[in-house]
Backbone of each chain as ProteinMPNN parsed JSONL, in Angstrom:
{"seq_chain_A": "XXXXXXXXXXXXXXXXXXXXXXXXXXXXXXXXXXXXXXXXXXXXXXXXXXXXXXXXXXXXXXXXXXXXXXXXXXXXXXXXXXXXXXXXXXXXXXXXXXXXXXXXXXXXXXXXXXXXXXXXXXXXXXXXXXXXXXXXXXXXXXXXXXXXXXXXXXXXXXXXXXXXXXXX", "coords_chain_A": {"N_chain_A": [[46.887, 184.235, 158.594], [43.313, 183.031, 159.032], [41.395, 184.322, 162.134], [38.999, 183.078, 163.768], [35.79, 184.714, 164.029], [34.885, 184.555, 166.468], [37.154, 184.229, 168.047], [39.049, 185.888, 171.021], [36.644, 186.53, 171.922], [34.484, 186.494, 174.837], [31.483, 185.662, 175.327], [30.389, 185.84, 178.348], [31.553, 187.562, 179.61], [30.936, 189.983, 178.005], [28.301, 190.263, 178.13], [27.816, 190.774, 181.146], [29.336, 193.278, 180.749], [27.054, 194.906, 179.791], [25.711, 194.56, 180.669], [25.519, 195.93, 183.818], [26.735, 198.161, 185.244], [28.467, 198.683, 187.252], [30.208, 196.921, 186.547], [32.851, 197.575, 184.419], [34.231, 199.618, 185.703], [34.799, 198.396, 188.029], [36.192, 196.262, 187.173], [38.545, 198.098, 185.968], [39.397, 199.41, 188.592], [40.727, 197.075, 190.163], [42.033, 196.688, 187.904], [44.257, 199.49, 188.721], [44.775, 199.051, 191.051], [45.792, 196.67, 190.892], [48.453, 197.443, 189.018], [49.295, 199.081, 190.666], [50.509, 197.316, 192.417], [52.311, 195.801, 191.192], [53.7, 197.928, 190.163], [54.262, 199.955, 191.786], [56.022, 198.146, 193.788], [58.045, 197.174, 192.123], [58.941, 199.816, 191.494], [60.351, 200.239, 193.661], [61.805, 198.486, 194.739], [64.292, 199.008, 192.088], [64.559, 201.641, 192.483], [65.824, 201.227, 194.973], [68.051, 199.7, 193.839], [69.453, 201.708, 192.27], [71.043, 203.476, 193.919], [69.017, 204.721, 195.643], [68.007, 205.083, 199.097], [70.341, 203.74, 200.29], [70.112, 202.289, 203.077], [68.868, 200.631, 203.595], [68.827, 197.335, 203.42], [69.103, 194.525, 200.587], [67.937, 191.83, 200.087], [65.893, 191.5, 202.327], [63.307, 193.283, 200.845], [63.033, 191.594, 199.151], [60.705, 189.633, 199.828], [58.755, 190.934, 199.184], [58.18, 190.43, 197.039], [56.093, 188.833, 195.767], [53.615, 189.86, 196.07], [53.89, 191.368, 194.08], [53.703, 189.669, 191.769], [51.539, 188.991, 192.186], [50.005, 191.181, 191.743], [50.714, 191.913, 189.082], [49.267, 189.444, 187.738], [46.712, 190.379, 188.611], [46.568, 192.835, 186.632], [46.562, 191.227, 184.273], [44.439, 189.837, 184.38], [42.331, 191.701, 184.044], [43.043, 192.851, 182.447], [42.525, 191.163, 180.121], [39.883, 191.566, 180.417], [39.163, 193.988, 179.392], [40.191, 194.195, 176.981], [38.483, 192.079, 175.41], [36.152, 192.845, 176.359], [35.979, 194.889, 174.448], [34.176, 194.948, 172.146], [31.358, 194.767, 173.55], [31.793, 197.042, 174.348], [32.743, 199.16, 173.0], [32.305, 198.34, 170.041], [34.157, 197.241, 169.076], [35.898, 194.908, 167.183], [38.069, 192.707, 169.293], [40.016, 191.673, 167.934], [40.506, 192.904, 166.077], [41.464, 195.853, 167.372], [43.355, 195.075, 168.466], [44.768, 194.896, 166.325], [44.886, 197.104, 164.858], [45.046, 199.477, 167.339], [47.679, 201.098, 167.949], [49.1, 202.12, 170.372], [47.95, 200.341, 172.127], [49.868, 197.987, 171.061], [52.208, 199.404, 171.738], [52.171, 198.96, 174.0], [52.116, 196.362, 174.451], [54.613, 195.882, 173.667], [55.972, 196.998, 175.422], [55.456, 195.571, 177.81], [56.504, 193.29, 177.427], [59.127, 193.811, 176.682], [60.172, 194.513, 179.273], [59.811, 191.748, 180.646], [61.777, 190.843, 178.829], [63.851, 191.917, 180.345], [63.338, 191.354, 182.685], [64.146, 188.84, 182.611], [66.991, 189.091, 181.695], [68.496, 190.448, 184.13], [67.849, 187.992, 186.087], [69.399, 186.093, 184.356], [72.112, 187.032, 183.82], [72.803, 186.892, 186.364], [72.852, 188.614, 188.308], [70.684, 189.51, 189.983], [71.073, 187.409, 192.139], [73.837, 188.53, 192.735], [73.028, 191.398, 193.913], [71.331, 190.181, 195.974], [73.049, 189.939, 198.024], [73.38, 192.25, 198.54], [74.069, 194.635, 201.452], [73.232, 196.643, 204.104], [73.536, 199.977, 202.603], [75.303, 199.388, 200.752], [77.222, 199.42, 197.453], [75.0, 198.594, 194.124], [75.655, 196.428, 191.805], [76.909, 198.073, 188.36], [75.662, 196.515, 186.448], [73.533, 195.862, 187.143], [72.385, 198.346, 187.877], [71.908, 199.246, 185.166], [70.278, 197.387, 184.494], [68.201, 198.26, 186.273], [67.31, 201.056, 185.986], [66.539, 200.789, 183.329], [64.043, 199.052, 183.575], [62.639, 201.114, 185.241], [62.319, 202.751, 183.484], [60.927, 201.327, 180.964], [58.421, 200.637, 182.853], [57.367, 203.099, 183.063], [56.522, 203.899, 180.677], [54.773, 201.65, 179.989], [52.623, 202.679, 181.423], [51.655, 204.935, 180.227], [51.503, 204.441, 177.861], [49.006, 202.635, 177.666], [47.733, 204.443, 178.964], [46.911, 206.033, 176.858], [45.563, 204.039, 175.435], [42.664, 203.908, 174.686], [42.163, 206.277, 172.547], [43.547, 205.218, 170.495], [42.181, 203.501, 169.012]], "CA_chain_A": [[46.056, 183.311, 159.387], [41.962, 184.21, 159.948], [40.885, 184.092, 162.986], [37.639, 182.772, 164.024], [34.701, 185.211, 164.956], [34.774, 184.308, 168.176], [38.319, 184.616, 168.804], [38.762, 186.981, 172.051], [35.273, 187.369, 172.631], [33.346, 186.179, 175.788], [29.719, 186.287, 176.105], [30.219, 186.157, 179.507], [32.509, 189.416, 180.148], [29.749, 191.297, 177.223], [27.424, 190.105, 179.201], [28.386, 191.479, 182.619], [29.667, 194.563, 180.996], [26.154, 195.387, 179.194], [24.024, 194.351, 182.246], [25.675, 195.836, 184.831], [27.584, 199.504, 185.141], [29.444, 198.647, 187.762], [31.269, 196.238, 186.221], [33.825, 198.1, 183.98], [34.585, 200.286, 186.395], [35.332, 197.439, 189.424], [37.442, 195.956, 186.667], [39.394, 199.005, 185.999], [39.698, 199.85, 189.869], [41.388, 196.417, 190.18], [43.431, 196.78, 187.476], [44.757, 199.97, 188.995], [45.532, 198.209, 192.26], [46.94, 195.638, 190.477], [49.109, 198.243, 188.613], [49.938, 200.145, 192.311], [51.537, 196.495, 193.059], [53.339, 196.045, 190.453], [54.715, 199.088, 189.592], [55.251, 200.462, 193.151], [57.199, 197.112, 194.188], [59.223, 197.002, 191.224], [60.419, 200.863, 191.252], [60.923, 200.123, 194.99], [63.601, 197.961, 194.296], [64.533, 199.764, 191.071], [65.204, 202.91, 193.449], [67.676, 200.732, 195.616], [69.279, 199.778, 193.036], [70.057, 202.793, 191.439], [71.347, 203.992, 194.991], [67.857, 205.502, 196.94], [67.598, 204.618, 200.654], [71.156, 202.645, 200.084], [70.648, 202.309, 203.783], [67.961, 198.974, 202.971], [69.3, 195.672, 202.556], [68.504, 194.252, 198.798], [67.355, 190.657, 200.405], [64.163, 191.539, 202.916], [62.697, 193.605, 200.056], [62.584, 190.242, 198.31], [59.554, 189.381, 200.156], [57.575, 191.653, 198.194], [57.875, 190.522, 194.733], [54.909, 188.027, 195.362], [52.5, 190.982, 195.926], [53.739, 192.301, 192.537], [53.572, 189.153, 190.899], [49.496, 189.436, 192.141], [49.673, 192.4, 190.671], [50.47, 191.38, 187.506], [48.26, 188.913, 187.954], [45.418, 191.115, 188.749], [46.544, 193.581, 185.558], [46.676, 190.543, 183.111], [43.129, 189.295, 184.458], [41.435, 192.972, 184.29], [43.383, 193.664, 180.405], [42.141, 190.476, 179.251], [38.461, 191.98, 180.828], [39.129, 194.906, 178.682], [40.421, 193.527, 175.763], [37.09, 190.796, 175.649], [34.64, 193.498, 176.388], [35.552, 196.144, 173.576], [32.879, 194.726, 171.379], [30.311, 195.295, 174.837], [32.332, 198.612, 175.016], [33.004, 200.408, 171.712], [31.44, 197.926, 169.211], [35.623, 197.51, 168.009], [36.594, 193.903, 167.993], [39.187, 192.723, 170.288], [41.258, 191.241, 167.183], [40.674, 194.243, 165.142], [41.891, 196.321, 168.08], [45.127, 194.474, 168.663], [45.739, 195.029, 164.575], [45.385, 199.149, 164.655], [45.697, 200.309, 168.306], [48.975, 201.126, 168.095], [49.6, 202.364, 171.613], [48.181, 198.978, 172.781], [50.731, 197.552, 170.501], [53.393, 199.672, 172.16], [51.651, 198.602, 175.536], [52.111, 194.968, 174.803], [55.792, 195.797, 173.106], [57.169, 197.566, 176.332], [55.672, 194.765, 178.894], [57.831, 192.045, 176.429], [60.762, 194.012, 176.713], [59.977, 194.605, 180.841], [59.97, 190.427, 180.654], [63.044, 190.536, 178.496], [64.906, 192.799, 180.755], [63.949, 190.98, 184.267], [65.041, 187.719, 182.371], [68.59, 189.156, 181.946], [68.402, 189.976, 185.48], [68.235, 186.831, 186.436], [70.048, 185.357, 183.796], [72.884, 187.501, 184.289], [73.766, 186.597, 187.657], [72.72, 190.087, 188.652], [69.858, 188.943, 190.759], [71.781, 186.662, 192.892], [74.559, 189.685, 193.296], [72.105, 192.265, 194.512], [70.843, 189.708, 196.906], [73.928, 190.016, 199.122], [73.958, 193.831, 199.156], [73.525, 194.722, 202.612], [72.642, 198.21, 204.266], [74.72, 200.561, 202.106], [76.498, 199.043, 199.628], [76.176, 200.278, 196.087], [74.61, 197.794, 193.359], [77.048, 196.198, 190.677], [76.524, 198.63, 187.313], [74.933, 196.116, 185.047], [71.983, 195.901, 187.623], [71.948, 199.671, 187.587], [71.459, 199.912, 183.869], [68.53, 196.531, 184.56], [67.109, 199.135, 187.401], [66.777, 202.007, 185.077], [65.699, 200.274, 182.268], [63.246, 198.538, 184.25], [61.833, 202.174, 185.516], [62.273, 203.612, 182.097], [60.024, 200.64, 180.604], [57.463, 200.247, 183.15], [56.446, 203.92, 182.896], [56.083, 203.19, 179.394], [53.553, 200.542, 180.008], [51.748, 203.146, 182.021], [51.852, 205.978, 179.916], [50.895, 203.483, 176.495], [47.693, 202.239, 178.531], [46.907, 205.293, 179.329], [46.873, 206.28, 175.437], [44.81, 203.259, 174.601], [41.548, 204.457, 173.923], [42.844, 207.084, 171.42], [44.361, 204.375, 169.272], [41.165, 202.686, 168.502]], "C_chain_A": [[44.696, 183.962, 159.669], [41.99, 183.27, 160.864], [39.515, 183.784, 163.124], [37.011, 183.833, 164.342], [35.047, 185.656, 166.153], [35.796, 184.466, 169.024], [38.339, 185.755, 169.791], [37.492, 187.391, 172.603], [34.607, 186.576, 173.187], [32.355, 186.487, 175.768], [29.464, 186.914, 177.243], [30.272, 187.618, 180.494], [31.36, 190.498, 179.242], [28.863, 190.953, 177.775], [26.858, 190.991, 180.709], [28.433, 193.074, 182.089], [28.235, 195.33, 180.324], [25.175, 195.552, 180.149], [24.09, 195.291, 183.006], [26.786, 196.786, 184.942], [28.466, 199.412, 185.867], [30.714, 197.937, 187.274], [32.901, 196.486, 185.726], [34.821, 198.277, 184.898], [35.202, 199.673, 187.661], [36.333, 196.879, 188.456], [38.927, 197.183, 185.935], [40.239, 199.705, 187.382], [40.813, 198.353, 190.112], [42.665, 196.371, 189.279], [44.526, 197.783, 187.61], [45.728, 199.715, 190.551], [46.364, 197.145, 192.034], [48.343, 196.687, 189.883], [49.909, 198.963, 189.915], [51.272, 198.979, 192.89], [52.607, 196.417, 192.712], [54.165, 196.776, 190.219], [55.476, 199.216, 190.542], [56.085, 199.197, 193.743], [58.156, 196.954, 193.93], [59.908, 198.573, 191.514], [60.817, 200.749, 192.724], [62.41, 199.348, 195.055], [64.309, 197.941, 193.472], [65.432, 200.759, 191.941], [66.184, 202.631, 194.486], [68.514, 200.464, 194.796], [70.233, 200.734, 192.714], [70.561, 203.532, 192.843], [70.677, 204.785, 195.799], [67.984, 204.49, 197.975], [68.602, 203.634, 200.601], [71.161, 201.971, 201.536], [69.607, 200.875, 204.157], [68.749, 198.266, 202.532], [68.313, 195.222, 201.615], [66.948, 193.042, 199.769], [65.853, 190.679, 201.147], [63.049, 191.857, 201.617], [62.199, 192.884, 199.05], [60.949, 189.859, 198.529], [58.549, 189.731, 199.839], [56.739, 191.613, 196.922], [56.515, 189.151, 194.795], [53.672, 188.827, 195.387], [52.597, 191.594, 194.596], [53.75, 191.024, 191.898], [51.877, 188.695, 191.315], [49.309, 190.374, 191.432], [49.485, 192.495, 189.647], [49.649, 190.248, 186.99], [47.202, 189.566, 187.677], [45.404, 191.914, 186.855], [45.921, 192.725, 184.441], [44.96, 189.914, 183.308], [42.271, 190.243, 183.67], [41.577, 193.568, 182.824], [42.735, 192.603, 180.045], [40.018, 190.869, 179.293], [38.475, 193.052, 179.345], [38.971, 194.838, 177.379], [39.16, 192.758, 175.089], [36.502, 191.814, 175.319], [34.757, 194.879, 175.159], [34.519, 196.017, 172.702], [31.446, 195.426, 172.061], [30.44, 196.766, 174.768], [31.871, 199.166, 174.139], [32.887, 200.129, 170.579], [33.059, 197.412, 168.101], [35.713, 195.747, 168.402], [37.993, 193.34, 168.025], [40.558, 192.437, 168.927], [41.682, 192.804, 166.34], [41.66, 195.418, 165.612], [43.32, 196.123, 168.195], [45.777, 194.865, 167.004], [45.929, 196.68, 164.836], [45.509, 199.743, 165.881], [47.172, 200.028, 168.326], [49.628, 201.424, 169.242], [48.981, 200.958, 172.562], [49.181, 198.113, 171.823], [51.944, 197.667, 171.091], [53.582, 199.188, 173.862], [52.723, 197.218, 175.837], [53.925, 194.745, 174.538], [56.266, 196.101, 174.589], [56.453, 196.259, 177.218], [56.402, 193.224, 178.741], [59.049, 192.514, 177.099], [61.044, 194.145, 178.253], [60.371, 192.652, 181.631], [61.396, 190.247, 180.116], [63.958, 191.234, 179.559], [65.043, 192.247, 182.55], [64.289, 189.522, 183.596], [66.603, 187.792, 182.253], [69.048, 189.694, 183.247], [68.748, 188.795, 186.251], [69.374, 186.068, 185.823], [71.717, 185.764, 183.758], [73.988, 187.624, 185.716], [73.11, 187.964, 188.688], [71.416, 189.813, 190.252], [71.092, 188.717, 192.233], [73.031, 188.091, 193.72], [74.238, 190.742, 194.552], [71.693, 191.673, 196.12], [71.883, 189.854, 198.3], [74.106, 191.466, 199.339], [73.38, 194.176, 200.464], [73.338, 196.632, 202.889], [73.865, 199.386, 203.693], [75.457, 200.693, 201.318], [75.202, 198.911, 198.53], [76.301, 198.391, 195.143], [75.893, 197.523, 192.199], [76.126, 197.421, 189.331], [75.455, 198.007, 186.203], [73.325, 196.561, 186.193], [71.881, 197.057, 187.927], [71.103, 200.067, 186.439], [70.594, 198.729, 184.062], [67.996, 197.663, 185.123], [66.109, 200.141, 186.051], [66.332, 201.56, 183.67], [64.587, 199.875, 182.665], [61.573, 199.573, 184.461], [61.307, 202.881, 184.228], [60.639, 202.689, 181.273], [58.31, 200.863, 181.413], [56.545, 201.729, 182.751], [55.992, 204.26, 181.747], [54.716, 202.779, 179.218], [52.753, 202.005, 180.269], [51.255, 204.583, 180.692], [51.226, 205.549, 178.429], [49.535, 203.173, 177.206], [47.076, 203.012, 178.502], [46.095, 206.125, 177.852], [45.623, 205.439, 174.47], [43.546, 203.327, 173.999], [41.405, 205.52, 172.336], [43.175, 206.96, 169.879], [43.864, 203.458, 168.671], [40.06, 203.703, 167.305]], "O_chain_A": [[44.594, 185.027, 160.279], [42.318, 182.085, 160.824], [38.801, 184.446, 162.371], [37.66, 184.329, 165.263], [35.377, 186.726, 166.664], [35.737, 184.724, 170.226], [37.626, 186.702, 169.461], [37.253, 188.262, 173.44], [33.982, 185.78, 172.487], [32.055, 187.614, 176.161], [28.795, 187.925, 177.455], [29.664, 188.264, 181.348], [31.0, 191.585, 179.695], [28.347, 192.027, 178.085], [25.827, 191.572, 181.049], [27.836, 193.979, 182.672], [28.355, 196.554, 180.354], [24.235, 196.317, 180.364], [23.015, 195.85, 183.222], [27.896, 196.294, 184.74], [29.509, 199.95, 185.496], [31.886, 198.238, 187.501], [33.893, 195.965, 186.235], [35.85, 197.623, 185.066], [36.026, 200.314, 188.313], [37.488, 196.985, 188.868], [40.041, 196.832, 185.546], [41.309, 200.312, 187.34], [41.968, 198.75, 190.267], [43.833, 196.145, 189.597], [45.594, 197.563, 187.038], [46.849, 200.06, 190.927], [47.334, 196.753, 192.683], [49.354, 196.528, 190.568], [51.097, 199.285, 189.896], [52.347, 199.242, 193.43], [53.654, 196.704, 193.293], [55.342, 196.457, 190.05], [56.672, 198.94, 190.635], [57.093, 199.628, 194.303], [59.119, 196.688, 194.649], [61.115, 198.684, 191.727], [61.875, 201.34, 192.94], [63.579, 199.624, 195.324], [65.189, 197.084, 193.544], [66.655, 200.713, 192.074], [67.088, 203.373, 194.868], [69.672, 200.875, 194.87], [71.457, 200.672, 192.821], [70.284, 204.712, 192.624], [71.256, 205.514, 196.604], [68.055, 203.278, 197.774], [68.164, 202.503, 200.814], [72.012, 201.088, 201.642], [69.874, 200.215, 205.161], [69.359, 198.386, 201.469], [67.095, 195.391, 201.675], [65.752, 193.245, 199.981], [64.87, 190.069, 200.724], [62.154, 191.065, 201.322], [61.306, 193.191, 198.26], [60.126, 189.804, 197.615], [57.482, 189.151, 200.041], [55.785, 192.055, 196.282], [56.134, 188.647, 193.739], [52.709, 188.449, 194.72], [51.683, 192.202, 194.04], [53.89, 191.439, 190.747], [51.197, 188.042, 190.524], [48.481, 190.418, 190.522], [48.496, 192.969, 189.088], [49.394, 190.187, 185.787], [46.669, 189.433, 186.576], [44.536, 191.654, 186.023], [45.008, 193.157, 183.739], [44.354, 189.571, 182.294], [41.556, 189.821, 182.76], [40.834, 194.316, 182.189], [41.902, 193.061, 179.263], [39.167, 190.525, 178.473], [37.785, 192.776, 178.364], [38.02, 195.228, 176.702], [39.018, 193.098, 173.914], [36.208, 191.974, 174.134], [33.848, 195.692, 174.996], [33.888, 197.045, 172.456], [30.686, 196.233, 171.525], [29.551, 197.578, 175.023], [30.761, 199.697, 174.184], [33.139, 200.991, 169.737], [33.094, 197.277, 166.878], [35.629, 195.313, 169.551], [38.851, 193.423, 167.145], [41.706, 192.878, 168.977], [42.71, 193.45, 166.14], [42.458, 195.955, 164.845], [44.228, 196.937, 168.026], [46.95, 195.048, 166.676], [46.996, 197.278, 164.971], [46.178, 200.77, 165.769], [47.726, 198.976, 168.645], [50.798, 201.046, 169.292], [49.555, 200.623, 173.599], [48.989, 196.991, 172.291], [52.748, 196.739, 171.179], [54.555, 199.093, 174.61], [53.565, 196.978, 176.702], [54.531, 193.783, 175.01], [57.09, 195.275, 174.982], [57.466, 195.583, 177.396], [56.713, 192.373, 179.575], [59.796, 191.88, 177.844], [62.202, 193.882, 178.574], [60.945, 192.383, 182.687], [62.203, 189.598, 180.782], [65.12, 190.858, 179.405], [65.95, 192.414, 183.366], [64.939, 188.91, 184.444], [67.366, 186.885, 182.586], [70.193, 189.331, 183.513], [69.763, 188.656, 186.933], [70.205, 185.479, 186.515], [72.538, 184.851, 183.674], [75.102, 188.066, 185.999], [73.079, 187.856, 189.914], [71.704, 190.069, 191.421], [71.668, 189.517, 192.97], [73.02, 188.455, 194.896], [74.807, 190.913, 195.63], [71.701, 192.343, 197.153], [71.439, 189.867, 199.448], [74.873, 191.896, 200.201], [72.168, 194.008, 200.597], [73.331, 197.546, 202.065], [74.913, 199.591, 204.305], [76.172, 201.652, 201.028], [73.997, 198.691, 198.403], [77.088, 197.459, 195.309], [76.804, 198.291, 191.886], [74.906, 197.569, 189.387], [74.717, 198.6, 185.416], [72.401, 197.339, 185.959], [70.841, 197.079, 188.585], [70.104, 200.787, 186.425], [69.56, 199.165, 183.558], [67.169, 198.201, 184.388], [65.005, 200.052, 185.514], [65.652, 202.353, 183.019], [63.727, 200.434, 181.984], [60.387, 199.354, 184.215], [60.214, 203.407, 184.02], [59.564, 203.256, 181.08], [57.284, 201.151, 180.796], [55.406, 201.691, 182.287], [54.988, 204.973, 181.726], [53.803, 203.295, 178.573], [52.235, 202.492, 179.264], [50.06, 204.877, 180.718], [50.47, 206.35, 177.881], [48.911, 204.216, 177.01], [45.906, 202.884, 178.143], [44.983, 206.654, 177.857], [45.022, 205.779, 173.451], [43.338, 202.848, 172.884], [40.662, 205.372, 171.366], [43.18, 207.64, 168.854], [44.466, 202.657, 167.956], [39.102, 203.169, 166.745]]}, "seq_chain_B": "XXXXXXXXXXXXXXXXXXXXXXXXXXXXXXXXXXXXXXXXX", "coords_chain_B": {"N_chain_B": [[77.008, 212.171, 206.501], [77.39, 212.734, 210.07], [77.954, 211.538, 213.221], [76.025, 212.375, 214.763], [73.664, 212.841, 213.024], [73.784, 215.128, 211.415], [73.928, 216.553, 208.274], [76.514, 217.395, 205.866], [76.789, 220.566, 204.554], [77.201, 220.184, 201.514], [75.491, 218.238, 201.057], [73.539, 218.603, 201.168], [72.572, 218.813, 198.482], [71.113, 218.276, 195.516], [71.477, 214.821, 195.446], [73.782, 212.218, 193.843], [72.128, 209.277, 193.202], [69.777, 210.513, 193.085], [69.265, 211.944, 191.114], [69.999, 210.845, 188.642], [67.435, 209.135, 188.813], [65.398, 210.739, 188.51], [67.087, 211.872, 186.156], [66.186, 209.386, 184.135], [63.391, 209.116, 184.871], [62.584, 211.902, 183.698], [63.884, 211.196, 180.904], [62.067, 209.33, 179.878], [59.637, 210.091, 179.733], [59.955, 212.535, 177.946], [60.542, 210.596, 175.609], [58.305, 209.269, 175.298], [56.474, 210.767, 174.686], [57.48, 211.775, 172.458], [57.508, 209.283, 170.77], [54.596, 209.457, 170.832], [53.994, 211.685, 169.528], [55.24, 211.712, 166.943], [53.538, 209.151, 165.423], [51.201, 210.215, 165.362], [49.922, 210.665, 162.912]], "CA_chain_B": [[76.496, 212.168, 207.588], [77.938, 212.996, 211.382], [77.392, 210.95, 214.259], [74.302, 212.998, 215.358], [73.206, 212.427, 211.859], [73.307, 216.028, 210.713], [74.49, 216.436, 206.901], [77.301, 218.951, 205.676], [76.315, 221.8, 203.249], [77.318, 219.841, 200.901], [74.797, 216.873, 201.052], [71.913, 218.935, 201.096], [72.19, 219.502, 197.438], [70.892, 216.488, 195.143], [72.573, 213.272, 196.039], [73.593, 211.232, 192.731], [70.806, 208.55, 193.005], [68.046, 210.917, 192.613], [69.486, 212.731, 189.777], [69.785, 209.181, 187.626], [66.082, 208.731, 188.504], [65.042, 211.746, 187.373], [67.047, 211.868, 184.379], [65.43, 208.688, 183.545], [61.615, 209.385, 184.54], [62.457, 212.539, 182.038], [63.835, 210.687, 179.091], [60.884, 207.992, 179.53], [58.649, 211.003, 179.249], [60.471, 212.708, 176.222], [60.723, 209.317, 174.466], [56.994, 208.533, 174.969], [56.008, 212.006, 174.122], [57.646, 211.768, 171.021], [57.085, 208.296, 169.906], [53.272, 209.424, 170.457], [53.607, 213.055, 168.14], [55.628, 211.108, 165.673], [52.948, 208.501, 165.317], [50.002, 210.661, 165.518], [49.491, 210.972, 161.567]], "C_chain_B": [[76.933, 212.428, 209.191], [77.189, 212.184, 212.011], [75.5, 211.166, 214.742], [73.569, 212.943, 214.331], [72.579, 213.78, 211.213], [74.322, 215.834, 209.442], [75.459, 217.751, 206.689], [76.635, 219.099, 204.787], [76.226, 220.966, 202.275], [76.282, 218.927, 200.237], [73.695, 217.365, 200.777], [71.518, 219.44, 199.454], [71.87, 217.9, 197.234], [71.442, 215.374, 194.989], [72.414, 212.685, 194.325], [72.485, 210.433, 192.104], [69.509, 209.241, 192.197], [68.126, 211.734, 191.518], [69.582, 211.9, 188.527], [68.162, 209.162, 187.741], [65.84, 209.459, 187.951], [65.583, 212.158, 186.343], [66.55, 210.77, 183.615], [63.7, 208.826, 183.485], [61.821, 210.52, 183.294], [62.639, 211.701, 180.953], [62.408, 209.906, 179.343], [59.655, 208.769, 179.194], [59.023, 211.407, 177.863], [60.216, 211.58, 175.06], [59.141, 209.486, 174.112], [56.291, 209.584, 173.993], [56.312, 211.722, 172.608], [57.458, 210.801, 169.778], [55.597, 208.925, 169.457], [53.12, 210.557, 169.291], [54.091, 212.413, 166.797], [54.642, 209.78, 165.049], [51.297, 208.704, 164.975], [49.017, 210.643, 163.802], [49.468, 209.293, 160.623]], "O_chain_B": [[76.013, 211.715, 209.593], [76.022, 211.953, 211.695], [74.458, 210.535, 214.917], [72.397, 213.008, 214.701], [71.472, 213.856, 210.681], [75.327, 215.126, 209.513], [75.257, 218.857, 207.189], [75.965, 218.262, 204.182], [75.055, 220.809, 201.927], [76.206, 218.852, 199.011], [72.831, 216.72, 200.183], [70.569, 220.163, 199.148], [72.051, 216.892, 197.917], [71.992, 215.233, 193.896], [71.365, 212.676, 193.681], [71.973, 210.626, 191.001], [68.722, 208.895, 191.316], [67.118, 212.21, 190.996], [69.221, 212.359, 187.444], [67.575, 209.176, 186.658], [65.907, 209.301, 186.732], [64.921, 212.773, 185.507], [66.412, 210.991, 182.412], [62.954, 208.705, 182.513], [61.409, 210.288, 182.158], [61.747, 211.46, 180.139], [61.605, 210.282, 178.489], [58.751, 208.29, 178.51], [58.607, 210.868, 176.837], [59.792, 211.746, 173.916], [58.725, 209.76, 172.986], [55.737, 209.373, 172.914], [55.463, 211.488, 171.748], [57.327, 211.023, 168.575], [55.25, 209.001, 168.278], [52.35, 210.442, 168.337], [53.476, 212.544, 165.738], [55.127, 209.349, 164.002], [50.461, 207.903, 164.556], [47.795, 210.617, 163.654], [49.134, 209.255, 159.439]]}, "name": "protein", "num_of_chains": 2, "seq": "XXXXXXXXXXXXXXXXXXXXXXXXXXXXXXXXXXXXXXXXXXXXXXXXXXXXXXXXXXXXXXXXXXXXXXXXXXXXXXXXXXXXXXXXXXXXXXXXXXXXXXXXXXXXXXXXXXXXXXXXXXXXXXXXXXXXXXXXXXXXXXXXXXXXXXXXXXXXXXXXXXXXXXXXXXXXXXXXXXXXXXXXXXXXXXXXXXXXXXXXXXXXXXXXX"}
């Protein structure tokens, strides 16, 4: 399939990021706060699972997961900034990028399998389970091996991201 | 734990939990590490 030209690339975002120094850099600071939500929310209730601080009920900690789904929010706004502006950036474009960075490849592979893995979560029943654990009581096993997969993945993401320049 | 909420001898070594995390933050390091050297060429 070709792609158009134009595919992935904003004027707007090369624009901004050519004009204006701060820019990058406010969109990289966001996407690390977005990243702080996400991550730290999820291994927060990762780390109960797997039996830290068993002395937290599952259910309050619920209340959180809308700050990490800003988070991911924020990330997916601030990568698609990134992604857009490599032309502005490093003269690479964005499609080209997605074909040979291979550690954004592995980026985009582990936050799939991070999606596949809280869909069997849910889909599993496992969710729902968890939700009744009260101060103390240990997690059923499958949502152990979700937890740690979960942790295992995300630092993945982080750790591929962090690679991405490299792989261009 | 005891009432007064001191721990026996015992407890004060590494509790289960945190020995699962950290054998997982390691492998997730090892893995990455190695996907990235095996990939490097």
């Amino acid at each position: 399939v070709e792609l158009p030209e134009t595919f992935l690339q904003v004027p707007l975002i090369e624009h901004m990021i050519g004009t204006y120094r701060w820019f990058w850099p406010l969109a990289e600071v966001l996407h690390f706060v977005g990243l702080v939500l996400l991550v730290g929310i999820v291994t927060l209730f990762d780390l109960r699972l797997l039996g830290v601080a068993k002395r937290l009920p599952v259910a309050p900690l619920r209340r959180l997961l809308p700050w990490a789904v800003l988070g991911f929010t924020l990330c997916v706004a601030t990568g698609l900034i990134f992604v857009t502006g490599l032309w502005a950036n490093v003269a690479v474009h964005p499609v080209e990028a997605v074909r040979i960075d291979r550690y954004l490849q592995l980026k985009l592979l582990f936050i799939l399998l991070a999606g596949l893995n809280l869909l069997a979560f849910y889909q599993s029943g496992m969710s729902r389970a968890v939700d009744r654990l009260g101060p103390g009581e240990e997690a059923p096993p499958l949502a152990k091996i979700i937890a740690a997969s979960s942790l295992f993945l995300w630092v993945g993401v982080i750790f591929w991201g962090r690679l991405i320049p490299w792989g261009l | 734990v005891s009432e007064r909420g001191h721990r026996a001898p015992e407890e004060h070594r590494m509790s289960r939990p945190w020995r699962i995390v950290l054998l997982v933050l390691l492998l997730a390091l090892v893995i990455d590490v190695t996907i990235t050297y095996l990939t490097m060429y």
